[in-house]
C-alpha positions in Angstrom: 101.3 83.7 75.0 97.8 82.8 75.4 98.2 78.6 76.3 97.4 76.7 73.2 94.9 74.6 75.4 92.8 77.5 75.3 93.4 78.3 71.9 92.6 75.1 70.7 88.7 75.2 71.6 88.3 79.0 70.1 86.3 79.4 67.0 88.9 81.0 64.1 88.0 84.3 64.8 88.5 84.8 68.3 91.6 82.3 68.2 93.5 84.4 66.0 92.8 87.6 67.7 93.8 86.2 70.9 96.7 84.7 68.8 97.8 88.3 67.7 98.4 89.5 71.0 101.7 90.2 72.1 104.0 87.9 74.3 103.7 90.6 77.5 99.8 91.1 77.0 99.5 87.5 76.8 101.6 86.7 79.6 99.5 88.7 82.3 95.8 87.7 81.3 93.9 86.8 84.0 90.5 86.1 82.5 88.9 85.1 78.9 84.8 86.4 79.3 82.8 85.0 76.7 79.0 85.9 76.8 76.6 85.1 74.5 75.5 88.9 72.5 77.7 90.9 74.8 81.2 92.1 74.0 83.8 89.9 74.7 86.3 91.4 77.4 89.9 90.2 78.6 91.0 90.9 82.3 94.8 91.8 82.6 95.4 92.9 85.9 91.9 92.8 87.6 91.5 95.7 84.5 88.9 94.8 81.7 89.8 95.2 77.8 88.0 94.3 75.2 88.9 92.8 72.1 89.4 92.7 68.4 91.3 91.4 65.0 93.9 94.1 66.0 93.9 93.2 69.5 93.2 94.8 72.7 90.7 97.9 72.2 88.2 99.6 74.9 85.2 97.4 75.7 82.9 99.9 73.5 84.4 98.9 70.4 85.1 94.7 71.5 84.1 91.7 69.5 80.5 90.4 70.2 80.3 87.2 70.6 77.3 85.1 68.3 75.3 82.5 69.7 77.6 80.0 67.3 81.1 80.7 69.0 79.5 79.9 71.8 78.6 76.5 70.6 81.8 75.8 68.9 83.5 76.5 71.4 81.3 73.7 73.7 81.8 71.4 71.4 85.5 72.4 70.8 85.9 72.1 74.7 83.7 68.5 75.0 85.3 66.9 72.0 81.8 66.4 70.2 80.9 64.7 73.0 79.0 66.7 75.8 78.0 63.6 77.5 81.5 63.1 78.4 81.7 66.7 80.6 78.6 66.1 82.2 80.0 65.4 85.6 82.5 68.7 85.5 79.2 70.8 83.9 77.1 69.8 86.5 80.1 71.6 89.3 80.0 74.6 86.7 83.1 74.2 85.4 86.1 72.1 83.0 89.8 72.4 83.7 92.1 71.5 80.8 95.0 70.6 80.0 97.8 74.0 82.1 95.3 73.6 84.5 93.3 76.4 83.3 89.6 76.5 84.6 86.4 77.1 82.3 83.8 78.4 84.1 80.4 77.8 82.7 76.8 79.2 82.9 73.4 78.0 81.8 70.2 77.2 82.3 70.3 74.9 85.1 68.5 71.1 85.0 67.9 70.5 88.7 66.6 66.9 90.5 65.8 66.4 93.9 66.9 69.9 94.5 70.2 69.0 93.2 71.7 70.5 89.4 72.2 67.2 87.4 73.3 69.2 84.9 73.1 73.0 82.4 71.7 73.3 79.2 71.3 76.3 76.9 75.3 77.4 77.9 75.2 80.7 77.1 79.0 81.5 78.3 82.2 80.9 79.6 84.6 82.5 81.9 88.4 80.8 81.6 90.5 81.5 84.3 94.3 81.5 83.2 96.1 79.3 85.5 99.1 81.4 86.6 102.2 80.2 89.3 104.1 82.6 91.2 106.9 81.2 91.9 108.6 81.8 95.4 105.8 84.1 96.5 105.5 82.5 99.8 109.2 83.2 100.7 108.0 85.9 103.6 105.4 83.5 104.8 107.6 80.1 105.3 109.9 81.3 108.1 107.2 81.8 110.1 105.5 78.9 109.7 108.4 76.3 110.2 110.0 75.5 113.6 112.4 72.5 114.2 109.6 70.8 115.4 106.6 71.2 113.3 104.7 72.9 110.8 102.6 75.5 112.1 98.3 75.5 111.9 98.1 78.2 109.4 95.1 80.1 107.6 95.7 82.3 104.8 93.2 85.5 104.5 91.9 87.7 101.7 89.4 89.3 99.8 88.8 87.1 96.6 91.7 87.8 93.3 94.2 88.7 96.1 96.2 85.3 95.3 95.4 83.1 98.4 95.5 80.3 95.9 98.7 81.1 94.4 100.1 81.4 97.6 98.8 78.6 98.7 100.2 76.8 95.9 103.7 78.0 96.4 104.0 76.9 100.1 102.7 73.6 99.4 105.8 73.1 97.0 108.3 74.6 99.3 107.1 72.3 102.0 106.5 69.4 100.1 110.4 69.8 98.3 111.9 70.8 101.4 112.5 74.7 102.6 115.8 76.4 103.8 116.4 72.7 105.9 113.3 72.6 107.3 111.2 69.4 105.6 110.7 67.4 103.1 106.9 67.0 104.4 104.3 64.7 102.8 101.7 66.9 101.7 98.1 66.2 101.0 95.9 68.4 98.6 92.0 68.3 98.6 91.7 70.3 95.0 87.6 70.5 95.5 87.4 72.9 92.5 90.7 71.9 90.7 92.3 75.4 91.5 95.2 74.5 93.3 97.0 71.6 91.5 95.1 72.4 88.4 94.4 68.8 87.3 94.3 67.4 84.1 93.0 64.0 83.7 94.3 63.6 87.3 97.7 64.8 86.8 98.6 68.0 88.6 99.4 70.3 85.8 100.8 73.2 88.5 104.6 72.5 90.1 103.0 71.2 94.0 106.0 69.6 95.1 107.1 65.8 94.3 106.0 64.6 97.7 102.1 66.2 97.5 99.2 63.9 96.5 96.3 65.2 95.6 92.5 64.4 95.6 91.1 66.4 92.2 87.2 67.1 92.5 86.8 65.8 95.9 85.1 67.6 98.5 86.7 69.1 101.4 85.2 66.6 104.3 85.1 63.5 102.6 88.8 64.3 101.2 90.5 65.5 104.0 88.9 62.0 105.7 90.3 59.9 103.1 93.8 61.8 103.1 94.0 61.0 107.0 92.8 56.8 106.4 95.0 56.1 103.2 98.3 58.5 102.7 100.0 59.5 105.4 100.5 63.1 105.0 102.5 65.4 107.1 100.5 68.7 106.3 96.5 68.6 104.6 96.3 71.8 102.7 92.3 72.8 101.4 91.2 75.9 100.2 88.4 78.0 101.2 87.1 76.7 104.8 84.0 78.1 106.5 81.3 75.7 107.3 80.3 73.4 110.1 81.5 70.2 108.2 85.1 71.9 107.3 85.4 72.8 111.5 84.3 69.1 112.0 87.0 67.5 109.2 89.6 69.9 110.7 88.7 69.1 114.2 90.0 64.9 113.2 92.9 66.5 111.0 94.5 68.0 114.7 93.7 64.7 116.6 95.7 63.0 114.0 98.8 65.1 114.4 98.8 66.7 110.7 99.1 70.1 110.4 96.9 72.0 108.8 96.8 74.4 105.8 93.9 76.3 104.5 92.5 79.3 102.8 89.6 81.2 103.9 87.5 84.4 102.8 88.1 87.7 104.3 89.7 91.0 105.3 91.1 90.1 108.2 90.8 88.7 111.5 88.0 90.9 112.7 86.2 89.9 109.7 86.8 86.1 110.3 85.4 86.3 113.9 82.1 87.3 112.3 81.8 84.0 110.8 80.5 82.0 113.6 82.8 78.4 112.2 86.1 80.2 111.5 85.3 82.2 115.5 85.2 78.7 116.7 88.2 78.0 115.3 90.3 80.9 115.9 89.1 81.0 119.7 90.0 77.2 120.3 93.2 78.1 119.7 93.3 75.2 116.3 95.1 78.3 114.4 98.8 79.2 115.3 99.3 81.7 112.4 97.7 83.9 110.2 98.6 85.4 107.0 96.7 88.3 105.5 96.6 89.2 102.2 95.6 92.2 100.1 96.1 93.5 96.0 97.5 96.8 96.9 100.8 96.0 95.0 99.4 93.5 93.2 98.5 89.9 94.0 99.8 88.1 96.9 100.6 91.0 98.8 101.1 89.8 102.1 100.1 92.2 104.9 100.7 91.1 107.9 101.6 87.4 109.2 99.7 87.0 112.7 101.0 84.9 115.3 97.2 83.6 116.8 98.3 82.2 120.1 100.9 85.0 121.2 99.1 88.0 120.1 101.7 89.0 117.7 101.3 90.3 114.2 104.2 91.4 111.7 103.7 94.1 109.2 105.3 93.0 105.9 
């Protein structure tokens, strides 16, 4: 079923046509996209349908959304009160309560070169929040020894579930795997994707020894991580500048391992990017996992072990 979060900040029409839709369409939508004038279109799949009273039709024939849903639908998502989202607007985006994300767009009021905030919202794109469960079951073996946890960096193309598998090793690790653990685990959630945080509380299963810094950057969190909790492992998503190579860099003089996403195809593609090359070459890596949506997401690939030159073909 469509999450009544989500329901509940839909204007009556659209929230009973999403309500009419069946228990196994419901349960694999991806995406909600709701533009201002333009027909409003439901990704299942990484496939688009659009929609209408009697549910899911071809886009051609989908509801178009009116400059008024739009607004309710601001106002059902900001409570009457927008100056209460202004600090998740100005990053583009609310997450509420499931952890779902609500992407927004707008015109853009920029200080000092900086967005302070959007105006004139014109749409929305709400990301379902969606756990896998045990998808990282190939991937743990090979990143556990008696010893420690290995460096690792997940790779893929964007919608290919790095953050869902991300997710799921993060709560192996931080319950305890097969005898290997429990490990303190620290999450910096810059863009609230991987806990999916709700007034601070994770709303996705990350493991009962995982803390987690919501909204925080990447540098500043993994920093604040190393000075006040502890952790065994750091996990961040999407790496690739200089400041993420520098943060890491302290992350390995401390001892923690590291856990991290990043962008790409695979490791000839990473070694184009001159901060992840750096990286990779200094050896700050010891596996690799590739990932791809050929049989949907969270297909792993291959799992690449960096420092002995071997790779394993799932």
């Amino acid at each position: 079923m469509i999450p009544k979060s989500i329901l509940d900040i839909m204007p009556r029409g659209i929230k009973e046509s999403l309500a009419r839709l069946t228990t196994l369409n419901a349960g694999i939508v991806q995406e909600i996209r709701i533009r201002t004038f333009k027909p409003l279109i439901i990704v299942m799949n990484n496939e688009e349908y659009g929609l209408t009273d009697r549910g899911l039709e071809e886009i051609a024939k989908s509801h178009i959304v009116t400059y008024e849903e739009v607004q309710a639908i601001l106002q059902f998502l900001s409570g009457y009160s927008l100056y209460a989202l202004e600090d998740e607007i100005r990053q583009g985006y609310v997450t509420v309560e499931g952890g779902h994300r609500i992407g927004i767009v707008g015109k853009a009021v920029v200080e000092d070169k900086k967005v302070k905030t959007l105006k004139y919202i014109s749409g929305f794109n709400i990301r379902l929040s969606h756990e896998v469960l045990g998808c990282g079951s190939k991937v743990l073996p090979y990143m556990l020894s008696r010893d420690k946890v290995y460096h690792t960096l997940i790779v893929s193309p964007p919608k290919c579930g790095k953050t869902t598998l991300l997710r799921d090793l993060i709560r192996n690790l931080s319950n305890g795997y097969s005898g290997y653990g429990p490990y303190t685990v620290g999450v910096v959630d810059e863009r609230s994707e991987i806990a999916g945080c709700y007034m601070g509380i994770p709303q996705n299963d990350v493991g009962m020894r995982t803390d987690v810094l919501d909204g925080c950057p990447k540098v500043e969190g993994m920093r604040m991580l190393l000075r006040s909790m502890a952790p065994d492992i750091i996990a961040v998503d999407e790496i690739g500048s200089k400041e993420d190579l520098e943060a890491i860099e302290e992350v390995l003089g401390a001892g923690v391992s590291i856990l991290c996403t990043t962008h790409g195809k695979d490791l000839e593609d990473c070694m184009k990017k001159p901060q992840l090359k750096t990286m990779i070459e200094n050896g700050w890596f010891e596996k690799m996992v590739i990932l791809s949506n050929r049989n949907g997401p969270c297909t792993i690939e291959t799992i690449q072990d960096l420092r002995r030159n071997q790779v394993k073909v799932c």
